[in-house]
N, C-alpha and C positions, 0 to 999 in steps of 0.2 A: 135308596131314595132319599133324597134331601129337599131342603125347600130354599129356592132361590137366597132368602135371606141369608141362611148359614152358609151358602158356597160364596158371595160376592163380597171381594176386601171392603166394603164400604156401606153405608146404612143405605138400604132402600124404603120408599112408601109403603105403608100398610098393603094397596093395591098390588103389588107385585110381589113381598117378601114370603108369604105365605106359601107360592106357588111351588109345585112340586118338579122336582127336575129329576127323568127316572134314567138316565143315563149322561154320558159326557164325551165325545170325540170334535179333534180338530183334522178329519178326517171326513171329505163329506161319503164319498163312499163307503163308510159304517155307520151311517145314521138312521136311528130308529125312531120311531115313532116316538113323541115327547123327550126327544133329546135336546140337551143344548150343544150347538156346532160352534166352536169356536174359531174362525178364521185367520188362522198365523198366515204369517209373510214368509217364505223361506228363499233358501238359492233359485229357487227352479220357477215357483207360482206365486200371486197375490192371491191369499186363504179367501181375499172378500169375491172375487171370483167363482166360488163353490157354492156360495150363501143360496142363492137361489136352488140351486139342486141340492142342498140338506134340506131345503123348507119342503121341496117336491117328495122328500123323503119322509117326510113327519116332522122335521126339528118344530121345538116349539120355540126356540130360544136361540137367539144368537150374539154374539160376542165379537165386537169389533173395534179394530182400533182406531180413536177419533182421530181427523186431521186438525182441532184446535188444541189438543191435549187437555179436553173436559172430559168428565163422566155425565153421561145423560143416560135414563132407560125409560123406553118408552113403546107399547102398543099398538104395533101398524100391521091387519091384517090377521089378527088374530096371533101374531106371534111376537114374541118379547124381544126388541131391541135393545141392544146394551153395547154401549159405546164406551172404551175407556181409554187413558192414556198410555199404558204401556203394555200390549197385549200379551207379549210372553211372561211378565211378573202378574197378569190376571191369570193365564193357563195356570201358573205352577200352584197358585194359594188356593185356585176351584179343583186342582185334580189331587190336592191335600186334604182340602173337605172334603171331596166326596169320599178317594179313597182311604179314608181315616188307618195310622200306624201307630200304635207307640213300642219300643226297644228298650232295653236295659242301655244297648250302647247304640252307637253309630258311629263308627270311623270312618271318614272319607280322606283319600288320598290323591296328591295331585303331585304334578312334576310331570318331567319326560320320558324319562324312562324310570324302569323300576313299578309302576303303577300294579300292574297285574299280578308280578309275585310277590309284592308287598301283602295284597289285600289277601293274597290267596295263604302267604302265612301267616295272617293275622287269622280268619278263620280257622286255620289247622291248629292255630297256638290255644284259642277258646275251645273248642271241640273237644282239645286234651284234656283243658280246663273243666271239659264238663257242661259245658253250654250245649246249647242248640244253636251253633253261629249256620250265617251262609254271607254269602260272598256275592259282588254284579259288579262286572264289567267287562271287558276285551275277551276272557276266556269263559264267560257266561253267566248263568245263574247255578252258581251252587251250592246244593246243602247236605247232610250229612246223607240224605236217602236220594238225592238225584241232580243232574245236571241238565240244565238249556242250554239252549244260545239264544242270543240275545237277538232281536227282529233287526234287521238291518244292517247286521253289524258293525253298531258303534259301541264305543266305550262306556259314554253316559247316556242312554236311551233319555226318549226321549220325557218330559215333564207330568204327561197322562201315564205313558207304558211304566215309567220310575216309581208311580205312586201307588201303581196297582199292582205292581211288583210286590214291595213295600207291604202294601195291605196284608195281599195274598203271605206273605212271608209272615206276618204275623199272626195271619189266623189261622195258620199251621203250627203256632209253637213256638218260630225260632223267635230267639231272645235278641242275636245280638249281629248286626248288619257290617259287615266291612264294604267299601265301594269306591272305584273309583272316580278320580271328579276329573274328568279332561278340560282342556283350556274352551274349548266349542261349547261342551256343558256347559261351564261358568257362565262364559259371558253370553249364554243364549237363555238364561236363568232356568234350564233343565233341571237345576237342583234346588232351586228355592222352597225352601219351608219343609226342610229335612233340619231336624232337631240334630245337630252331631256332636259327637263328644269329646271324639278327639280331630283335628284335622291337622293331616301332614304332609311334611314338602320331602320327596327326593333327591330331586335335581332339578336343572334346566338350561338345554342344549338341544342347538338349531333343528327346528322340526317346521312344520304347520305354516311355514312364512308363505305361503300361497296365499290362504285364509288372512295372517295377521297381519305381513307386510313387513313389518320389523320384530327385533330380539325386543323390544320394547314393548311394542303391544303385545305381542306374546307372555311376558312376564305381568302386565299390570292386568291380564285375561285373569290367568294362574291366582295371583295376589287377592284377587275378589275373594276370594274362598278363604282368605282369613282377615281381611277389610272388613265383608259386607256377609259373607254367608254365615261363619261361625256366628253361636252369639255369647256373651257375656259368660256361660257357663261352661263353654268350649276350653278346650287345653292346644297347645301347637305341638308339635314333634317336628323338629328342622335337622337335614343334614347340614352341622356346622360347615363340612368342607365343601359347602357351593358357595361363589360369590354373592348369590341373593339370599344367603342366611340371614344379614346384615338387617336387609330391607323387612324380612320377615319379625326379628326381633322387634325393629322399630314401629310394627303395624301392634306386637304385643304390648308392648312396653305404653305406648297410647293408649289401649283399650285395656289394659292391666288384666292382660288376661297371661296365665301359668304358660310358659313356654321351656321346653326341653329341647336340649342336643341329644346326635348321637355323631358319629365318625373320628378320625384322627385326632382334629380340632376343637371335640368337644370338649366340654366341662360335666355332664353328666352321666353320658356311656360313652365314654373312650376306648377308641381303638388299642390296643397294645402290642397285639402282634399276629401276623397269621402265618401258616405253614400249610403249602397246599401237601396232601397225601395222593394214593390213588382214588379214593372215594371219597373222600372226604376232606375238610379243611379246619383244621385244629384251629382256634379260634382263643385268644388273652383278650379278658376286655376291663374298663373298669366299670362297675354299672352301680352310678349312684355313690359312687365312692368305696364299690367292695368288690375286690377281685375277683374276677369270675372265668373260667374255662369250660369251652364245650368246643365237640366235635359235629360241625356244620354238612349232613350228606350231601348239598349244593354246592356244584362248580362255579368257580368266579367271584373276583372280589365284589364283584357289584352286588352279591346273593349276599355278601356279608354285610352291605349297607342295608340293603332290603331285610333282615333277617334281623337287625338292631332295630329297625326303625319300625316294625312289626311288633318288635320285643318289646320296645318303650312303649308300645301305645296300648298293645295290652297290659303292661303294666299300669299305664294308668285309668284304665279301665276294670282293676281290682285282680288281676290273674297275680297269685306270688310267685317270684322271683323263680324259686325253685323249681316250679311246674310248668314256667317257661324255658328255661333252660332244658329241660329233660322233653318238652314238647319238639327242640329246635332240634335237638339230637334221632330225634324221630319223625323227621319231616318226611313227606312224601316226595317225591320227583314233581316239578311243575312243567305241564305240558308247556314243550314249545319254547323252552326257556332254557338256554344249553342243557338240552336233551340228550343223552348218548340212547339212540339209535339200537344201533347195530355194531357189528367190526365184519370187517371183510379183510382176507390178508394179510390179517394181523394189524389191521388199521382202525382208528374208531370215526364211526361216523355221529355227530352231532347235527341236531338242528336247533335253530333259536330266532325268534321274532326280532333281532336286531335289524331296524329299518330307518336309523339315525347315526349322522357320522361318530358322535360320541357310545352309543350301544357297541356298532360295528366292531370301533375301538376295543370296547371293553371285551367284547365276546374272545377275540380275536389271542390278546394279550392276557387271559383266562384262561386259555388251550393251551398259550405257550408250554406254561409250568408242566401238562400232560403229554408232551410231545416228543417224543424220540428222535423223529426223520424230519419230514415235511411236514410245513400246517399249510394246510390247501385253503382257501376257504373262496364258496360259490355264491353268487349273490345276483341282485337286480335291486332293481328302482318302480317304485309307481308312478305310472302313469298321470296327467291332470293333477300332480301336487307339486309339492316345492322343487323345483327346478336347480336349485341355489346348490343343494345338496351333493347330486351327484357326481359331479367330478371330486368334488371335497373326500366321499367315498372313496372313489377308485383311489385319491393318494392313499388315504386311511391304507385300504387291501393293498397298495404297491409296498408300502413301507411298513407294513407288519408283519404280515404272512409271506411264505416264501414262493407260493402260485397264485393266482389270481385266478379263478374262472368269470366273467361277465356274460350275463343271460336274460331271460326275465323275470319278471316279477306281474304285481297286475296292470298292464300296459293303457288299461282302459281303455280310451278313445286316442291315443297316440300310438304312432308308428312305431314298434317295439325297436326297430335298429335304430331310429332317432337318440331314442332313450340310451343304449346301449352307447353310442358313439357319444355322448356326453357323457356317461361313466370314464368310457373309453380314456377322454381327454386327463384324466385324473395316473392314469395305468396303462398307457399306452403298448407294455409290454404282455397283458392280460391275453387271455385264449378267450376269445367272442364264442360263444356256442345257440346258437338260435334254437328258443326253445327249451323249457324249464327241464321237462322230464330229459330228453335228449342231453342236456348238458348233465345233469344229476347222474344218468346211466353212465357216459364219460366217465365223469370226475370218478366213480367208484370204480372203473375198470380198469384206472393206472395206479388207483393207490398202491402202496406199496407198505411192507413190515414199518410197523413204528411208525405212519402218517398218521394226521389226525384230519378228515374233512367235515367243514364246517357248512352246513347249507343257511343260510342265513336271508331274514328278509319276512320270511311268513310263519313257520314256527309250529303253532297249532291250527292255523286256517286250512282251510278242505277246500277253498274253491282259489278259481282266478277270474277275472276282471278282465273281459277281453270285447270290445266294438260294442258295448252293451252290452253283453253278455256274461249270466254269472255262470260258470262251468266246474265242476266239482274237478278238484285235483289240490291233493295232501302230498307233501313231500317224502310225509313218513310212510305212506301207501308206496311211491315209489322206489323207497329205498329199501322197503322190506322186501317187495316183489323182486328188484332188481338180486337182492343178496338170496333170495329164496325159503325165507320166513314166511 
């Protein structure tokens, strides 16, 4: 329970500050009696649209966004009008009062790829450390005693579910939050008025251009999160080798806020050398200016950016040196993330959430170094998103791997051979197979000794995205059934 005054960015009258607000949804169908209904705008409805049927439901209070860009609150019918200018940086500051957090740390991660098994080995690196960390984003909510998933499944839930999250996360114990910050998060301010400690950049390559339109607004989405969300007491973590390291420096160096590298490029944890094994990838770096080696259990160079840029931030988050290093040597397997499966045949089967031409790339060229015979790798496109992409893919799989399978993925609201024939245009020599499971059963029935098949696109997701419909189906379900696991 709160009282009006403490939840609203801005001074209210004696008359209204007092009043008690015993809940908070921008949902009108979970409104309760003495709630306040906050009416967001989204892709789909106008939230002011609902106002009426939250008030039928009890709301005592509603929250809406002015068309002159004033604050007015005001009285009509018994229930408390509140009018302000930017309605989603009002959600995120009321669903941070009410549901009050505080952490030792907070690391928030942004980029394209990489997000998920970053936050997920910062978590495991604190854990080892001795903390009570948990983790939210793409692969859920986790903490040392349990796992969700996340409502919706997005990456950055939304600004009410993120805070109660939050809440709930700290009045269980844990200490210390990793999470990631998607570009939709950012610029829809789902993450406003999270304290964070450290915030840091991956990478950034063509994704979301549905949504943003250009590589442009897509970067300047991303960049808010160390412009406008860090504050003053925040540190950065930048992979030196993206071209937008540059832009990122120049946001710190303005706000004189501590900013660290890691990768080839850098200056503070340098790459030195890797060596893939069968299991493992032998790992030279320089960290901080002192030599360091460890044996990395994660496939792929790109675990080993994710794996530094983990390592920096809890380092600067107080974990020593030494007890990351021996954390990173004892990593767990991250679902859905060049996952080895199975083998069948003497072949290994992998899966991995690569669903961007630069991921695809990396997965792809990952496998080679494990590869004997053939690298297969099977793949789709989603439906109702960037368009721009898919034939970009199909060259990616024409010119990496030595088969191409083309299939689906979550076709949504589009005609799944639509989609496919625009992969197509990319890999024109590809094997179409209609039909996720169908193609997946395929591809494992002609592997052969020493192939490596890659299923690539959804990873750890259980369902698919079809005419409306969400329909349960895990890749890793099929593959084990197919091999008889």
């Amino acid at each position: 329970m709160k009282t009006l005054g403490e939840l609203l960015d801005f001074t209210v009258t004696d008359e209204f500050k007092n009043l008690e607000v015993n809940g908070i949804s921008d949902d009108s169908r979970t409104v309760n009696s003495g709630n306040m209904f906050i009416a967001v705008s989204g892709n789909a409805a106008d939230g002011k649209t609902y106002i009426n049927d939250a008030i039928s439901k009890g709301a005592k209070f509603t929250v809406e966004e002015s068309e002159n860009g004033s604050v007015n609150v005001e009285l009509k019918d018994d229930v408390v009008k509140i009018c302000v200018p930017n309605i989603r940086m009002e959600l995120a500051h009321i669903a941070s009062k009410f549901f009050e957090s505080k952490f030792s740390d907070v690391v928030a991660v942004t980029g394209t790829n990489g997000k998920s098994s970053t936050v997920d080995i910062i978590r495991q690196i604190w854990n080892f450390a001795g903390r009570n960390a948990g983790s939210i984003g793409t692969l859920g909510i986790i903490t040392k005693s349990e796992h969700k998933k996340l409502s919706g499944n997005l990456t950055s839930p939304g600004a009410i579910e993120l805070h109660k999250i939050l809440h709930d996360l700290c009045s269980r114990g844990v200490d210390s939050v990793a999470m990631e910050a998607s570009s939709h998060g950012i610029e829809q301010h789902r993450l406003d008025n999270v304290k964070f400690s450290v915030c840091a950049f991956t990478n950034l390559t063509q994704d979301h251009l549905d949504y943003h339109k250009t590589m442009e607004n897509y970067w300047l989405a991303k960049s808010k999160l160390f412009s406008d969300l860090a504050d003053a007491d925040s540190r950065f973590v930048v992979n030196a080798d993206s071209e937008y390291s540059s832009e990122i420096y120049e946001i710190a160096d303005r706000r004189k806020i501590k900013c660290i590298n890691y990768g080839y490029n850098a200056n503070d944890v340098k790459i030195l050398s890797v060596e893939a094994r069968d299991t493992y990838q032998q790992v030279e770096a320089l960290f901080f200016g002192r030599k360091i080696g460890f044996k990395l259990p994660l496939q792929g160079t790109f675990q080993i950016y994710n794996s530094l840029c983990a390592a920096t931030s809890c380092y600067l988050t107080g974990v020593e040196q030494g007890t990351i290093l021996k954390a990173l040597e004892n990593m767990s397997p991250i679902s859905g993330r060049l996952e080895l499966v199975s083998s069948y045949n003497g072949a290994n089967i992998y899966i991995d959430y690569a669903h961007t031409p630069d991921a695809l790339k990396n997965a792809i060229l990952s496998l080679r170094n494990h590869t004997r015979n053939k690298l297969v790798v099977l793949f789709g496109c989603g439906g109702n998103r960037d368009m721009q992409k898919r034939e970009i893919m199909g060259k990616i799989a024409s010119e990496f791997a030595d088969k191409t399978i083309v299939t689906d993925d979550n076709p949504r609201n589009e005609v799944p051979s639509e989609i496919r024939k625009m992969i197509l245009a990319g890999c024109p020599d590809a094997l179409e197979i209609e039909g996720r499971e169908n193609a997946i059963k395929s591809a494992i029935d002609n592997l052969q000794e020493g192939d490596t098949l890659l299923i690539a696109g959804k990873g750890h997701e259980d369902y698919q995205l079809i005419n409306g419909e969400k329909i349960h189906f895990s890749d890793k379900e099929v593959i084990l059934n197919k091999v008889g696991l």
